[in-house]
N, C-alpha and C positions, 0 to 999 in steps of 0.2 A: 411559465411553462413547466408542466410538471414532466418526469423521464418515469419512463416504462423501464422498470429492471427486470433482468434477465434471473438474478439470485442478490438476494439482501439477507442480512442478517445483522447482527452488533458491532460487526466491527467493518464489514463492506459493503457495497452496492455496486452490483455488474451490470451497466446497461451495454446497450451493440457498442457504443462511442468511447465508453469512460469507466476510468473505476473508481468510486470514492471510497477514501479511507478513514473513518470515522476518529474525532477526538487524537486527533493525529498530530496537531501541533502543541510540545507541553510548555508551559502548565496550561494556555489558554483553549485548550480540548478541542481546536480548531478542525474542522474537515481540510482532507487533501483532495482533490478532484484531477487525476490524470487520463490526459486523453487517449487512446491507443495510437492515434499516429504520432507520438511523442516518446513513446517505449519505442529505444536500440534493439533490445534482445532480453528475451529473459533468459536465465537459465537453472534449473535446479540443482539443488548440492546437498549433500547430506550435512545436517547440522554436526558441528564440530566446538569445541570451546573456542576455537581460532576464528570460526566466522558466523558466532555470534547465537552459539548453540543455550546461553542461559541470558542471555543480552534481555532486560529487561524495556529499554525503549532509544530509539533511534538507529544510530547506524555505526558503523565501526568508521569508513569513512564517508565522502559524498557522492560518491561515483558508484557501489551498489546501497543497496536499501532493502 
């Protein structure tokens, strides 16, 4: 089953359901595929050195991303 995306490019793919995150597990460049009814909340925040403003891959801890 192929997915109709909504916006793709190198590093994501939006379709209505899901959003893959390309090359996303290191070192094995794995795809992330999260669904939207699995997303709490997003929220946006001005990058900072404290949450992750030159952070080159991963996450500060496992609870945001």
């Amino acid at each position: 089953m192929t997915e109709d995306y909504i916006y793709k490019d190198s590093l994501v793919a939006i379709s209505n359901y899901s959003i893959t995150f390309f090359n996303y597990y290191y070192p094995t460049k794995k795809n992330l595929t999260v669904e939207f009814g699995d997303i709490e909340k997003i929220e946006i925040k001005k990058l900072t050195l404290l949450n992750g403003k030159y952070r080159f891959w991963g996450t500060g801890n496992f609870i945001c991303w």
